[in-house]
C-alpha positions as a Markdown table, in Angstrom:
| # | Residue | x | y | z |
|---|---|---|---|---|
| 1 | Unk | 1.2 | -20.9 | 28.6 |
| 2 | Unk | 4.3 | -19.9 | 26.7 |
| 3 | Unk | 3.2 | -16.1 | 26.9 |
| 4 | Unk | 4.3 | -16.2 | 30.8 |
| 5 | Unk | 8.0 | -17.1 | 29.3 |
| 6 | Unk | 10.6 | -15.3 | 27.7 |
| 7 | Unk | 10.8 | -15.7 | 23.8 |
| 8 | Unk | 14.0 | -15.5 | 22.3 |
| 9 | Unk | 13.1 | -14.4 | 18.5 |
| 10 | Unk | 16.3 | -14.6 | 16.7 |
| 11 | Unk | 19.7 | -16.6 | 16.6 |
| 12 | Unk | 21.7 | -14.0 | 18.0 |
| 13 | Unk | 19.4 | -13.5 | 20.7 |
| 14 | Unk | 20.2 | -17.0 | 21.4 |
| 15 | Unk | 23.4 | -17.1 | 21.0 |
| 16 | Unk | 23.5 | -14.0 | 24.0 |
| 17 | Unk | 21.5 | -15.9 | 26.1 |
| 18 | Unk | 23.4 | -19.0 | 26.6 |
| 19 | Unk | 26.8 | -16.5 | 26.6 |
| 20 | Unk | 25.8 | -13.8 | 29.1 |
| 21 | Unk | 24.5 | -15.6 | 31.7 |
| 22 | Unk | 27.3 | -16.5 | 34.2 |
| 23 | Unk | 25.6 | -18.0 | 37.2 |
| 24 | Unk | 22.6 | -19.4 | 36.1 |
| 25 | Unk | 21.7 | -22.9 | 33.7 |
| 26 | Unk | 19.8 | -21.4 | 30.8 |
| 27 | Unk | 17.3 | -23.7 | 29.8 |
| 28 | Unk | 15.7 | -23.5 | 26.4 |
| 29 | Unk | 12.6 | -24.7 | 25.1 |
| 30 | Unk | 12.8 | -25.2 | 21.2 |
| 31 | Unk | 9.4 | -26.1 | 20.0 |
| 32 | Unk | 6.0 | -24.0 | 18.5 |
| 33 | Unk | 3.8 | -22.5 | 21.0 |
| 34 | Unk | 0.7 | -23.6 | 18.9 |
| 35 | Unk | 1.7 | -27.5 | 19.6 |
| 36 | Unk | -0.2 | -29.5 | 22.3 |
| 37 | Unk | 3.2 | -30.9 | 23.6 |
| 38 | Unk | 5.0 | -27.2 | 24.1 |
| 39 | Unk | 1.9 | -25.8 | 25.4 |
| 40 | Unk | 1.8 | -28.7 | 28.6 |
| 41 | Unk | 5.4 | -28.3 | 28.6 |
| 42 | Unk | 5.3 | -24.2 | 29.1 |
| 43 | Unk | 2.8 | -24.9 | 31.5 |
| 44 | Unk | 5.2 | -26.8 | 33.5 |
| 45 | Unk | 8.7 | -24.4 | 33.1 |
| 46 | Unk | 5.9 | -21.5 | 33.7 |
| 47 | Unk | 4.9 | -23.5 | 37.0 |
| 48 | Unk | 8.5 | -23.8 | 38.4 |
| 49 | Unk | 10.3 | -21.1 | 37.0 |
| 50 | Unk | 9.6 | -18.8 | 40.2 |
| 51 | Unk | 10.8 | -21.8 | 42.5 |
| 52 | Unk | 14.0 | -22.5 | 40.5 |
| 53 | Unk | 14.9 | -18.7 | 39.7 |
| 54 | Unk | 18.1 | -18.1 | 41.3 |
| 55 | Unk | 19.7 | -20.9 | 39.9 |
| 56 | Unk | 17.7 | -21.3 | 36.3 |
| 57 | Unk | 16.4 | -19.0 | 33.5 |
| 58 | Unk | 13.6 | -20.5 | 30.9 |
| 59 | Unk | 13.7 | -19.0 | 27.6 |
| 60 | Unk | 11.4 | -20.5 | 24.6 |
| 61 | Unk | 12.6 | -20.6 | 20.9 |
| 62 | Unk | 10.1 | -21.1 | 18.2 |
| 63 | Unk | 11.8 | -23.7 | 15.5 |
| 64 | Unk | 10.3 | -22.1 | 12.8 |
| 65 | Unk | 10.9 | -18.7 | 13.6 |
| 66 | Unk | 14.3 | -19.4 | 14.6 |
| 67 | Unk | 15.2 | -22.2 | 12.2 |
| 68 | Unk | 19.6 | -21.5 | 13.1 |
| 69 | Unk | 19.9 | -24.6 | 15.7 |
| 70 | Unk | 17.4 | -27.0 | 14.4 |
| 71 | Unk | 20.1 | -29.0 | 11.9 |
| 72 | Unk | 22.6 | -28.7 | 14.6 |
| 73 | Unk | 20.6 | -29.8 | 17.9 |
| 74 | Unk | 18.6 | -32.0 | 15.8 |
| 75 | Unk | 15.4 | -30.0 | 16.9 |
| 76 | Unk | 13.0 | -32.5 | 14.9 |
| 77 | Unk | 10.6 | -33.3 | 17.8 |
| 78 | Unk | 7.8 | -31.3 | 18.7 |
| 79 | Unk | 9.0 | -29.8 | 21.9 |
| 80 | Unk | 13.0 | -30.0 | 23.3 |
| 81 | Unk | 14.1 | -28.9 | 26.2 |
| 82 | Unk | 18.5 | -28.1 | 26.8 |
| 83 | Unk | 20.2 | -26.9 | 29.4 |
| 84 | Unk | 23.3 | -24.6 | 29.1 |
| 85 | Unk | 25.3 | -23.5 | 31.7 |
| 86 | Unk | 28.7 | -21.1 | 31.0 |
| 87 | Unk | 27.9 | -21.6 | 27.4 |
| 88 | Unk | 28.3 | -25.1 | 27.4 |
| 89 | Unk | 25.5 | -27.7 | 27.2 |
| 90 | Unk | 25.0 | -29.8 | 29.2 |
| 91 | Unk | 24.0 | -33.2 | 28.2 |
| 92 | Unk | 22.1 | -35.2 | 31.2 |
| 93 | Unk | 21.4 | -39.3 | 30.9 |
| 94 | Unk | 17.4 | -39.9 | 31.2 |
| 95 | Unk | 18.1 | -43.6 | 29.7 |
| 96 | Unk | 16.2 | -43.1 | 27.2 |
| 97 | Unk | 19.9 | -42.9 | 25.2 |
| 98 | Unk | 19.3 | -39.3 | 23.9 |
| 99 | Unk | 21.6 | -37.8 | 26.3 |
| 100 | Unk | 21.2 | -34.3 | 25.1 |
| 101 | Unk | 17.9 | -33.2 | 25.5 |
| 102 | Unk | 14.6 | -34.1 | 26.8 |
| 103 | Unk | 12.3 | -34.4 | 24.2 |
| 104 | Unk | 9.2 | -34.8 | 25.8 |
| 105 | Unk | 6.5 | -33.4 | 28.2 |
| 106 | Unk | 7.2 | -33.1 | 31.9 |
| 107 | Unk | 3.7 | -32.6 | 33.7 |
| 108 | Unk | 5.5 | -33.3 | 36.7 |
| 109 | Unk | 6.8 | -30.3 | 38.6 |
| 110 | Unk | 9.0 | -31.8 | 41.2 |
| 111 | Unk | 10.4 | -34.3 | 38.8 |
| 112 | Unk | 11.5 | -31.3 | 36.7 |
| 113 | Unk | 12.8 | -28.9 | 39.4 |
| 114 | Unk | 14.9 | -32.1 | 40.8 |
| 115 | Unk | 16.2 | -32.7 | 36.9 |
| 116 | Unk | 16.7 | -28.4 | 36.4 |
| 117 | Unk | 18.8 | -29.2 | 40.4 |
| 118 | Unk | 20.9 | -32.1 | 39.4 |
| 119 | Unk | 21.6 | -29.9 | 35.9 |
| 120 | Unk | 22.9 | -27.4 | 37.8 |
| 121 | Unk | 25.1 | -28.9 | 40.8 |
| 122 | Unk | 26.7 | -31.0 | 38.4 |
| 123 | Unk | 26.8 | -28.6 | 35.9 |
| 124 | Unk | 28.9 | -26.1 | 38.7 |
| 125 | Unk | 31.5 | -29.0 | 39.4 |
| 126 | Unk | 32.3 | -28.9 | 35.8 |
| 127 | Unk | 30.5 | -31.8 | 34.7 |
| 128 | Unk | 29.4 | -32.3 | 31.1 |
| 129 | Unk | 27.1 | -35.1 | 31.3 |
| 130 | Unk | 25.0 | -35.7 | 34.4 |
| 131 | Unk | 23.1 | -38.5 | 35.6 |
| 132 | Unk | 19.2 | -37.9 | 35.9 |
| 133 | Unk | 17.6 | -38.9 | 39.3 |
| 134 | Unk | 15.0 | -40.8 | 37.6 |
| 135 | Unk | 15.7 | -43.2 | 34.5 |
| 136 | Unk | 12.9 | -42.4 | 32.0 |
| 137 | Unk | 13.6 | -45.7 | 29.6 |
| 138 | Unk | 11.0 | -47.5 | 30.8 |
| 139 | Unk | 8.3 | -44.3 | 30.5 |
| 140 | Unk | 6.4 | -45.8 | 27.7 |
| 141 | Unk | 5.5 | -49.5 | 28.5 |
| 142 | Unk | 5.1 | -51.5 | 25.7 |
């Protein structure tokens, strides 16, 4: 599903991404389109990303294409999704105690349009780290 999303192909075309856009949270998706987790993943930012477009833009970045970020977000998981907002990420707490990214897949499209909301309402009061409306730490139950 990642052909329905932008592909950003380079690090400068990163870079301009999270820098020109003013209003909206950019939301990246560092991962390969080939791998079962970024393909249910796409499917889900593809799902939403009509819903959530005045306030959100989804962008995927292939980390072997685009290898620039992956020593400094520590892009080592199959699929990561950030969020950006005024070029500034913004880190969100889903208890898991990786506040910076989520690092799995979402097949839930509500639960990820209320996370992409909370993102942004907290990222436009200046926030740097908001609170996730659903704590993920007990998401695997061992």
């Amino acid at each position: 599903m990642s052909f329905l999303l932008p592909h950003l192909r380079s690090g400068w075309a990163v870079d301009q991404a999270i820098l020109t856009e003013e209003e909206r949270l950019v939301v990246l998706r560092f991962g390969r389109d080939a791998d079962d987790t970024c393909m249910r993943m796409d499917e889900t930012l593809a799902s939403v990303a009509d819903r959530v477009k005045h306030f959100a833009i989804f962008y995927c970045v292939d980390i072997d294409e685009v290898p620039d970020f992956n020593a400094m977000y520590e892009l080592y998981d199959p699929c990561t999704v950030m969020f950006f907002f005024r070029n500034k990420h913004i880190m969100i707490d889903l208890g898991t105690g990786n506040n910076n990214k989520i690092n799995w897949a979402m097949d839930d499209k509500q639960e990820f349009i209320n996370i992409v909301e909370v993102v942004y309402s907290g990222a436009r009061k200046g926030r740097g780290l908001v609170v996730s409306p659903k704590d993920y730490s007990t998401k695997y139950r061992y």
